[in-house]
KEDOVEX-20433 format. One record per residue (C-alpha): residue in three letters; x, y, z. Coordinates in steps of 0.25 Angstrom, whole numbers, plus 5000, padded with zeros to 4 digits. Example, Ala and Ser with C-alpha at 12.3 -4.5 7.8 and 13.67 -1.06 7.14 Angstrom:
REM KEDOVEX-20433
ALA504949825031
SER505549965029
***
This chain:
REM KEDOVEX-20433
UNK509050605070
UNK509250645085
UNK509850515094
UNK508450435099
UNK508250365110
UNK507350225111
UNK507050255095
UNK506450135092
UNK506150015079
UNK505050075070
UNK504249935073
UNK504249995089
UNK503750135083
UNK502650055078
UNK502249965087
UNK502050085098
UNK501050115089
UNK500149995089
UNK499949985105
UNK498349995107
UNK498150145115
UNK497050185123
UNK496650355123
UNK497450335135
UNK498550255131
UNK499950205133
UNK501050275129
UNK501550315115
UNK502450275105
UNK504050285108
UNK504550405102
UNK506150405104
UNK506750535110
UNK507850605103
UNK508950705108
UNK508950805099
UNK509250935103
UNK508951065094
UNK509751195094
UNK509051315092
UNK510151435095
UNK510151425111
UNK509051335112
UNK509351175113
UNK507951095111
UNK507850965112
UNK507150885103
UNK506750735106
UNK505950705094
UNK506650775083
UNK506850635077
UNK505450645073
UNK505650755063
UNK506150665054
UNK504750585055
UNK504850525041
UNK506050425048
UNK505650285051
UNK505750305066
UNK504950445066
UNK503850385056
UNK503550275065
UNK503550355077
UNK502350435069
UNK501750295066
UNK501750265080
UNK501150395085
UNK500150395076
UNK499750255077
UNK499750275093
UNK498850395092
UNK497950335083
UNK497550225093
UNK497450315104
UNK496450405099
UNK495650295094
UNK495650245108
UNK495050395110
UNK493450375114
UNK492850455104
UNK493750435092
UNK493050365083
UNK491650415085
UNK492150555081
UNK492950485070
UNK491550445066
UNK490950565068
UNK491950665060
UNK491750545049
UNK490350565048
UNK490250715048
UNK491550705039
UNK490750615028
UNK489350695029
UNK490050785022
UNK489850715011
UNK490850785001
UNK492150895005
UNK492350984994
UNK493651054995
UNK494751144987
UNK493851214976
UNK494451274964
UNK493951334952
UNK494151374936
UNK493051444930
UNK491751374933
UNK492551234936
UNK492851194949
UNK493751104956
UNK493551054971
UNK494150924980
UNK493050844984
UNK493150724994
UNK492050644996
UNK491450555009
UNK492350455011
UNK493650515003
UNK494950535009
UNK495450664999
UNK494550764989
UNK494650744977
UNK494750844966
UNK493550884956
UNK492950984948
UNK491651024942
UNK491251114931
UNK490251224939
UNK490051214953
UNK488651134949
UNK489451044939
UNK489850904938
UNK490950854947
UNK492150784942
UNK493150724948
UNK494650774945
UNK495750704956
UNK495650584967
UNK497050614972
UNK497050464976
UNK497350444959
UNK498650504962
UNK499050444974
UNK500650394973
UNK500450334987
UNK499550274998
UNK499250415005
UNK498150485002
UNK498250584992
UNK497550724992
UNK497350864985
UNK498150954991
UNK498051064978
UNK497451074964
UNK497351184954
UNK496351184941
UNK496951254929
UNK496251384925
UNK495451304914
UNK495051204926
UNK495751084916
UNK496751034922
UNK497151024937
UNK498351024945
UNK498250944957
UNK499250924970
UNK499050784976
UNK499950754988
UNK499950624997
UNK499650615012
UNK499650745014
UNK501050775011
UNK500650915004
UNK501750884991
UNK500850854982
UNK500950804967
UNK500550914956
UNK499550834946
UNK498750894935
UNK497450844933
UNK496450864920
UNK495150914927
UNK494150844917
UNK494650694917
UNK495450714931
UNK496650644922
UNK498250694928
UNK499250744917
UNK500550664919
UNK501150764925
UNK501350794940
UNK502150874948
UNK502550834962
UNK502750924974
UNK501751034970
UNK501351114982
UNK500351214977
UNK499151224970
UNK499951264955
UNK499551404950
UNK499051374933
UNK499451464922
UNK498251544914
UNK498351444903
UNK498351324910
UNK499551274905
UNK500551274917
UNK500551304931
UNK501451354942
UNK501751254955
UNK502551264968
UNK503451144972
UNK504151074983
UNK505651024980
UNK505750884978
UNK506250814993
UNK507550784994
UNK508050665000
UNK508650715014
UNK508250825012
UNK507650905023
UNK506050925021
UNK505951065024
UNK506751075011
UNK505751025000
UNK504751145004
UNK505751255000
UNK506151314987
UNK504851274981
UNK504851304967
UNK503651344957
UNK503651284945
UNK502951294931
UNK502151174924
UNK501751164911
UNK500751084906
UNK501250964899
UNK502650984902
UNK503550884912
UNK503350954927
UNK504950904929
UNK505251024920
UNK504351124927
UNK505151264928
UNK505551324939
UNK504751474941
UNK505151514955
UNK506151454963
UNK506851444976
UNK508051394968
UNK507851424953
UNK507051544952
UNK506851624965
UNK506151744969
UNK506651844978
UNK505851814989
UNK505851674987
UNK506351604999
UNK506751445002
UNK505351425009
UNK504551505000
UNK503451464992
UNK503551514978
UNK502151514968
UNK501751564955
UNK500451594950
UNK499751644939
UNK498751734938
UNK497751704929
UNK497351814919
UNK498551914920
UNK499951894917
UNK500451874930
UNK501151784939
UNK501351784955
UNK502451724960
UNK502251714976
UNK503151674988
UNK502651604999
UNK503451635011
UNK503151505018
UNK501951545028
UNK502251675027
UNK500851755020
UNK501651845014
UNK502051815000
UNK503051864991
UNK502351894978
UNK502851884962
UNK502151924949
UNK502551894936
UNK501951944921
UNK501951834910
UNK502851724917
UNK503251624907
UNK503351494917
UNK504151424908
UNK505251544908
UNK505051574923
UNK506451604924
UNK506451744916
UNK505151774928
UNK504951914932
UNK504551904945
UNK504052044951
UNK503852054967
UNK502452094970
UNK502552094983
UNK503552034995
UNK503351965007
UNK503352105016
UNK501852145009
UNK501252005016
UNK500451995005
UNK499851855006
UNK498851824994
UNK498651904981
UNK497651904970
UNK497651964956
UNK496752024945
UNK497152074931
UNK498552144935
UNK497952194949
UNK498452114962
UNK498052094976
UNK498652074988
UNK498352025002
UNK499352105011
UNK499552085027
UNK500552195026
UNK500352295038
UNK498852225035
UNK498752125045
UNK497452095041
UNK497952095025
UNK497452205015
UNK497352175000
UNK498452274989
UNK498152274976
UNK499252314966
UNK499552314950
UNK500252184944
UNK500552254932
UNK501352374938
UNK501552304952
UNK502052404964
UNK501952364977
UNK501952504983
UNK500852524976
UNK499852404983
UNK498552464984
UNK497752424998
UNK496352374991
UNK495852315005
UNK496552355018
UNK496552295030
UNK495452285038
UNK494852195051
UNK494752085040
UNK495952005039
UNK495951965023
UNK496251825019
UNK496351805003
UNK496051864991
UNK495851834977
UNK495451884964
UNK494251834958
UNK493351874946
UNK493552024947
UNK493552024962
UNK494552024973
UNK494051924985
UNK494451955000
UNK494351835010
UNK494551895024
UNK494251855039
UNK493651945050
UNK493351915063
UNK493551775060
UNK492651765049
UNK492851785035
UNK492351875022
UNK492451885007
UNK492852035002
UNK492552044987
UNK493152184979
UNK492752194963
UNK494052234957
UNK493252284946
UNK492352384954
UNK493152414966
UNK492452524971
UNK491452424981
UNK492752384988
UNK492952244996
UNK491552184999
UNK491152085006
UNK490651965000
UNK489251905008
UNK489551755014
UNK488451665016
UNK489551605029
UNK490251685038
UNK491451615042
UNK492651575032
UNK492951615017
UNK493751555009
UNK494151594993
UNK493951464985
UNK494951424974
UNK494151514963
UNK494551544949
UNK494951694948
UNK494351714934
UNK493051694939
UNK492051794947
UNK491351694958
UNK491851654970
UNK491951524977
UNK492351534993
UNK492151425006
UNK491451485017
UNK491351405030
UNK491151435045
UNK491751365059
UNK490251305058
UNK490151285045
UNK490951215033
UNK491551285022
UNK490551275010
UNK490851344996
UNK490251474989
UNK490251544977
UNK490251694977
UNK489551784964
UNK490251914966
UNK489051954954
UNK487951914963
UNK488651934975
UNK488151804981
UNK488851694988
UNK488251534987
UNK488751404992
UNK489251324981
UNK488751184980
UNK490251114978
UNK490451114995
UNK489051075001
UNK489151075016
UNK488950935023
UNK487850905035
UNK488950955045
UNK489551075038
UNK488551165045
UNK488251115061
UNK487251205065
UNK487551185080
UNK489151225079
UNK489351365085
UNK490551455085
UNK490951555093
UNK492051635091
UNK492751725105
UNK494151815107
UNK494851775117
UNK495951855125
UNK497251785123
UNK498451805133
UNK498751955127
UNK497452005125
UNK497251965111
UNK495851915108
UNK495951775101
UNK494751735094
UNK494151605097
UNK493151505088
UNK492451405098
UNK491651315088
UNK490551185095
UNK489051155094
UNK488051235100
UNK487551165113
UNK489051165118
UNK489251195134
UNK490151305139
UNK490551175150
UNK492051195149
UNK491951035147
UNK491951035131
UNK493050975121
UNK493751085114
UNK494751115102
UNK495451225101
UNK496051225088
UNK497151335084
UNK498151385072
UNK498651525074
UNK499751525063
UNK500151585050
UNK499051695051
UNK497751585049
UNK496651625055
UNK495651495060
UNK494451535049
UNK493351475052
UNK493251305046
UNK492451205050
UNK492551055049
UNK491050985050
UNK491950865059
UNK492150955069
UNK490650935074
UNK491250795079
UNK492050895089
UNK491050975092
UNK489950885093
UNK490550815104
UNK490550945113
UNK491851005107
UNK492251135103
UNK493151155092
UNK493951315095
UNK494751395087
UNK495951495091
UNK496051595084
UNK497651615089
UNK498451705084
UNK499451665075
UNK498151645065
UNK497651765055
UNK496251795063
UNK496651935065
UNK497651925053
UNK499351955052
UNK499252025067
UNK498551875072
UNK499551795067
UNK500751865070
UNK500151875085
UNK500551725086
UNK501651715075
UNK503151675078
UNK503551765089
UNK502151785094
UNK501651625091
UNK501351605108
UNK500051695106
UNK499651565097
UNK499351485110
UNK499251595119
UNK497951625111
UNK497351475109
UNK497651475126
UNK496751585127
UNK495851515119
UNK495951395127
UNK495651475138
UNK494451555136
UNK493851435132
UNK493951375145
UNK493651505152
UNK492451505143
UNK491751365148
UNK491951305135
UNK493151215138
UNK494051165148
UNK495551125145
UNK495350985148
UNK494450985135
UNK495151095128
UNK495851035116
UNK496951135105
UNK497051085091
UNK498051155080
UNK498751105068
UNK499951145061
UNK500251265067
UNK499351255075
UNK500051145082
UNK501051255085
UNK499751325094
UNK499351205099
UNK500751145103
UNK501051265111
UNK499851285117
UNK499751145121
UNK501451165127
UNK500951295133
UNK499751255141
UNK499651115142
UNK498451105153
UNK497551205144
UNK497251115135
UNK496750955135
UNK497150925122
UNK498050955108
UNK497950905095
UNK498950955085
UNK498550945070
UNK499850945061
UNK500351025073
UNK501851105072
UNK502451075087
UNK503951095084
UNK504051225075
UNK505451245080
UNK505851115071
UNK505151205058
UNK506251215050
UNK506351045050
UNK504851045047
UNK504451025029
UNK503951165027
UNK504451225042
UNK505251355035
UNK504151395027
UNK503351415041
UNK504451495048
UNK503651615045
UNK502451565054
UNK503351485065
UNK504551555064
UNK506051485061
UNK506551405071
UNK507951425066
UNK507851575066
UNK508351625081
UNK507451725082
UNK506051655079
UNK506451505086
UNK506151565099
UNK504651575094
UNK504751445084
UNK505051365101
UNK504051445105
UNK502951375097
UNK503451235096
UNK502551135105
UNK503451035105
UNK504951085112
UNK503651165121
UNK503351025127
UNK503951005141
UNK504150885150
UNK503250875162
UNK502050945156
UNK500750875153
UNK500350915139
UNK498850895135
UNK498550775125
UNK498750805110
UNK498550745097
UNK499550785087
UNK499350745072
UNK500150765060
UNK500350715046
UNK501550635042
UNK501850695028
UNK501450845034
UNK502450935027
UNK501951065035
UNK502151015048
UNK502950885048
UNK502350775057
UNK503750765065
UNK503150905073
UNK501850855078
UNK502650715080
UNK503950785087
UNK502550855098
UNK501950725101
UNK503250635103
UNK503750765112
UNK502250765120
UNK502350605122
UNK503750625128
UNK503250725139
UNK501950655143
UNK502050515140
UNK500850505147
UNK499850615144
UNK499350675133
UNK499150595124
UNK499950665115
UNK499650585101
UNK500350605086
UNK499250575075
UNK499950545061
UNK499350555048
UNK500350475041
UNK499750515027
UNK499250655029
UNK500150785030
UNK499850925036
UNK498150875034
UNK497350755033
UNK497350695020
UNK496350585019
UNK495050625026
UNK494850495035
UNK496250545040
UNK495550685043
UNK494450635050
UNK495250535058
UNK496150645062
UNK495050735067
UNK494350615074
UNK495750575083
UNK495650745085
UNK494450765091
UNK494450605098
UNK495950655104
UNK495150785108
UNK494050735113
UNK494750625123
UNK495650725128
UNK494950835131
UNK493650745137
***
C-alpha cells in the first residue's frame, strides 16, 4: 500500500460517520492521502487514493462505512426524500405481483415471482398457462449467510423434472449450482459452487454441461479467478468433485481459446450435435465449435471442428435438423443472417438468407419450424417470421399489438407458439403468445399490468440532434402532458453508449414519482450504443470514445436551447459504463450541467487490468498496459481528468461492495478525489450497498436507492 498520511484508528473512520449533517452539511469523513505515483511509459500519474483498491482492508472498509453512513444522513436531511420514498413505495406495491424470467418445457412453465412485500422472486411453475401454481425455490431456504440471497439463473431439464438453480449472496454474482425436483421443490444433495451460467442439459436429462470460475486463491490477485474458466460435465448422481474436464484453458484447449475467454457447450436437442462457443470477453464476436456424438465422459478423444472464427463476427446462432444459422456483422454493419450445412459444413459456402437492410437485427432463434428475427428500426422494434419449411413467402413480419420493445422469451424450441415481452417507454412490458397457425398474437395472463404500467398522461418525443461533427444523435425526452417549455424544469439525462447497446425503449411505473413532480426523464441515444448498429458503436469506441460525451453535450444543449431546461436544473445519470460518459462529461464541462449521479459507475478505467473482470472488457475500453491504446484508456477516465481549482457540479455516486464487474474502489477512488478538490462544494456523496453487487438485490434496497436518486436530484437541480 502506497505511504498515507493522517491514516487514522478504524474507531475514528467510524465515528466521522455518526456526526448529524444537514443537506448543507459539514465536511466529510477523513480519507488519508497517499503518494503513489503510476508509471505508464512516459507518463507519471499520481495517484492519492490508490490505497482504496484494496477496499476489502480494514482501513478502506471503514472508510466505505464512513462514506456511506455520512451520505445516508445527508440525503435524508434532503426535503423531499421521504415523501418520494413513499411515493415509489406505493406505486412499487400497486403493483401487486412482478413476474419475471419466464421459461418453458412443453406446456410447463417456469417464472420468478416476487410478491408486495418480498425482497427476491421466487421460483414457480405451472402446468398450462391457466393451471395451478406451485411453488419450486425461496432462495432464502438456501441462505449460508445473513445477506439476501437471490436467483441469478435457473434452467428446467427438457422433461421440465428437475431444475437447476444458481443462488448467489448479496449480489456477489458467484453463485452456488443446486438441483431442484420441480414437483415437491426438494434439492438433491448435491451442489456445485461457483457456477456462472445457466447449465446447457443433455437430451436425455441425464447430465449437463456448466461453465466455472477457479477457486480463489489466497493472495492471489482477483482478476485471476475470472480467467481459465473451464466447462465441466455432471452427471446425475455422480460426486460434482469428480466432474470431468471438456474444455479447458489448461487441460483441454481449443485453439482460439485465450486466458479471458469464456468457453460453453451446449447441446442441441434432436440432432447429434454439439457447439462448443468462445466468448471473447465483451467481444460479439464468438469463436464457434461443433461436435457429432460427444461422449461427455470421454471429452478428451473430442473432435472439435471450427465452424467459424472470430473474423465472421458472428454473434448468435440458431439450429434446425443439420441446417445452421448465423447472425453475421461481417461487412454488415447492421448484421445479416448465413445459413450453412452442419453435416458437410463449409464456410465458403455460407449462404446470405437475410441481408442487410435499414433494420439492425438483434437475435434469432429456431422455433417449431420457423426461424424468428427480433430487429430494431428507427428506435422501435419488430419480429421477422420465415417457415423453414415453405420458404418461398420469405421473412414477414409478425403484427404486434405494441409498437415499442420485442424481446424473445425463454421458449422450448420443440414447440410451434411463441411467448415474447412487449413493452414501450410509456408502457410496462406485458407478456404474449404468438400462433404462427392463426397468425394471432394475445397477452398472456402470467404478467397482468398494475394501475401504473400504462399512465395515460406520459408522452414521449423522440428528436435528432446535431452533435459537434454534424452527426444527428437521436434524443427520447419522456414527462406528463401538461409539462411547460419554461426552461425551469428538473431534468435527467440518462446515457450508456457502450459495447454496441442500444437504449430500447423500458419503462419503470416509479419513474411517475420523477415525472409527477414536473421532471423530465431523457435519453441519449450517444454513440458508442447499437442504435444505428456496428458503425454507432464504433463512432464512440476506444479511439473515437470522446464523441460519447461530445453527443450527450449536444443533447444537454438542445434541450436548453429548446426551453425545456436550463443547466441549473439539468441533471446526467449513467451506470456502469455509463459512468465513463457521465464522468467525462461532468470533467469536461462542469458548469453544463447542475448535477451527477453515477450508478455502478467505472471512473478509473486506466487501473482496468486491477479491476475482477477488467481484461475481459479491454475490447470495449481498451488495455491500459497496451502503448498504443493507453492514450484513449486516459482519455476516458473521470478521475486522473479531475483538476484542482475547478468547481465540479454535485454528484451522487453509488456502488455495491461485493460488485465483481466494476469493484467499489472505482466509484470509491471518484468520490475521495472529488472531496479533496472542493471540500466545500458539491456535495460529492459515496452510497454503498454493502450487501448488493453490480444491482440491487433486495427490493426495499432498490426502492430506497431510487428514492436517495431522485431526492439527491431534486435538491440539487431546484
Amino acid at each position: 500500500m502506497a505511504a498515507l498520511r493522517g491514516l487514522p484508528a478504524v474507531a475514528v473512520f467510524l465515528a466521522a460517520a455518526s456526526l448529524a449533517l444537514a443537506a448543507e452539511g459539514p465536511s466529510y469523513p477523513e480519507t488519508p492521502v497517499g503518494d503513489t505515483i503510476h508509471t505508464y511509459g512516459n507518463v507519471r500519474l499520481p495517484d492519492p487514493f490508490f490505497w482504496l483498491e484494496e477496499h476489502e482492508s480494514e482501513e478502506a472498509a471503514a472508510w466505505f462505512r464512513a462514506q456511506s453512513a455520512h451520505t445516508r444522513e445527508r440525503i435524508a436531511a434532503m426535503p423531499e426524500r421521504e415523501d418520494l420514498y413513499e411515493r415509489i413505495r406505493g406505486i412499487d406495491e400497486a403493483k401487486t405481483v412482478q413476474i419475471y424470467r419466464f421459461d418453458r418445457r412443453g406446456d410447463r412453465f417456469f417464472y420468478l415471482k416476487r410478491e408486495v412485500g418480498e425482497e427476491v422472486g421466487r421460483l414457480f411453475y405451472r402446468d398450462g398457462m391457466d393451471g395451478e401454481e406451485h411453488l419450486i425455490v425461496d432462495p432464502a431456504d438456501f441462505a449460508e449467510t445473513d445477506m439476501v440471497h437471490a436467483i441469478d439463473y435457473y434452467n428446467p431439464s427438457w422433461d421440465g423434472e428437475l431444475v437447476a438453480v444458481g443462488i448467489a449472496p448479496g449480489g456477489s454474482e458467484i453463485p452456488i449450482l443446486y438441483l431442484v425436483e420441480a414437483l415437491t421443490g426438494e434439492a438433491r444433495p448435491q451442489s456445485i459452487p461457483r457456477v456462472q451460467w445457466d447449465p446447457a442439459w443433455l437430451a436425455d436429462d441425464s447430465g449437463f454441461y456448466y461453465s466455472q470460475l477457479r477457486q480463489e486463491v489466497p493472495g492471489e490477485d482477483r482478476v485471476e479467478r475470472y480467467k481459465r474458466k473451464p466447462v465441466k460435465f455432471h452427471r446425475l448422481g455422480t460426486d460434482p468433485s469428480v466432474d470431468p474436464v471438456v474444455i479447458s484453458y489448461d487441460k483441454m484447449p481449443l485453439p482460439a481459446l485465450t486466458e479471458v475467454a469464456t468457453p460453453i457447450v451446449f447441446p442441441i436437442p434432436e440432432t447429434p450435435y454439439t457447439i462448443g462457443l468462445l466468448a471473447h470477453g465483451v467481444d460479439r464476436s464468438r469463436t464457434l465449435y461443433v461436435a457429432e456424438d460427444l461422449d461427455p465422459a470421454a471429452s478428451e478423444k473430442a473432435d472439435w471442428r471450427l465452424l467459424v472464427d472470430r473474423e465472421e463476427e458472428v454473434e448468435t446462432l440458431a439450429i434446425k435438423g443439420d441446417r445452421i444459422f448465423f447472425l453475421s456483422g461481417k461487412e454488415a454493419p447492421r448484421k445479416k443472417i448465413l445459413e450453412g450445412d452442419l453435416a458437410d459444413f463449409d464456410k465458403a459456402e455460407l449462404k446470405t438468407i437475410l441481408p442487410e437492410s435499414d433494420r439492425i437485427l438483434n437475435e434469432i432463434t429456431v422455433l417449431g419450424g420457423d426461424l424468428y428475427v427480433s430487429y430494431m428500426k428507427g428506435g422501435l422494434d419488430g419480429l421477422l417470421r420465415l417457415d423453414l419449411a415453405e420458404r418461398e413467402a420469405g421473412f414477414r413480419d409478425v403484427e404486434l399489438p405494441l409498437i415499442g420493445r420485442v424481446t424473445l422469451l425463454a421458449n422450448d424450441e420443440r414447440e410451434e407458439d411463441v411467448y415474447i415481452s412487449l413493452t414501450s417507454w410509456e408502457r410496462a412490458p406485458a407478456y404474449y403468445r404468438y400462433d404462427p397457425v392463426a397468425e394471432t398474437v394475445k397477452r398472456s395472463p402470467l404478467r397482468p399490468l398494475g394501475p401504473y404500467d400504462a399512465p395515460e398522461n406520459v408522452v414521449t418525443e423522440r428528436v435528432l440532434v446535431l452533435s459537434h461533427d454534424g452527426v444527428e444523435v437521436p434524443l427520447t425526452l419522456i414527462h406528463l402532458d401538461d409539462l411547460e417549455k419554461d426552461g425551469a424544469n428538473p431534468t435527467i439525462l440518462y446515457g450508456y453508449g457502450a459495447y454496441g447497446n442500444p437504449l430500447r425503449p423500458f419503462f419503470s411505473p416509479t419513474r411517475l414519482a420523477w415525472l409527477e413532480r414536473g421532471g423530465i426523464f431523457a435519453i441519449a441515444h450517444v454513440r458508442g450504443g447499437g442504435e444505428f448498429g456496428k458503425e454507432w458503436h464504433e463512432g464512440g469506441h476506444i479511439e473515437t470514445k470522446r464523441n460519447s460525451w461530445l453527443d450527450f453535450h449536444a443533447c444537454a444543449e438542445w434541450m436548453i436551447d429548446n426551453g425545456y431546461t436550463a443547466s441549473e436544473h439539468l441533471g446526467a445519470q449513467g451506470g456502469s459504463m455509463g459512468g465513463v460518459l457521465v464522468g467525462r462529461a461532468m470533467t469536461s464541462r462542469p458548469g453544463l450541467y447542475g448535477a451527477v449521479v453515477s450508478n455502478v459507475g467505472n471512473h478509473n478505467p486506466v487501473r482496468n487490468h486491477r479491476r475482477a473482470n477488467g481484461p475481459a472488457n479491454y475490447p470495449e475500453y481498451g488495455n491500459p498496459l497496451d502503448p498504443e491504446e493507453f492514450p484513449y484508456v486516459l482519455a476516458m477516465d473521470s478521475y486522473f481528468a479531475v483538476r484542482e481549482g475547478v468547481e465540479y457540479p454535485p454528484m451522487l455516486l453509488t456502488t455495491g461492495y461485493n460488485d465483481s464487474r466494476v469493484d467499489p474502489w472505482m466509484p470509491g477512488k471518484m468520490a475521495a478525489r472529488l472531496q479533496q478538490v472542493n471540500p466545500d462544494g458539491g456535495p460529492h456523496l459515496l452510497r454503498v450497498e454493502f450487501a448488493a453487487g453490480h444491482g440491487r438485490v433486495a427490493r426495499s434496497d432498490a426502492l430506497a436507492e431510487l428514492a436517495d436518486i431522485y431526492a439527491f436530484f431534486r435538491w440539487a437541480l431546484d
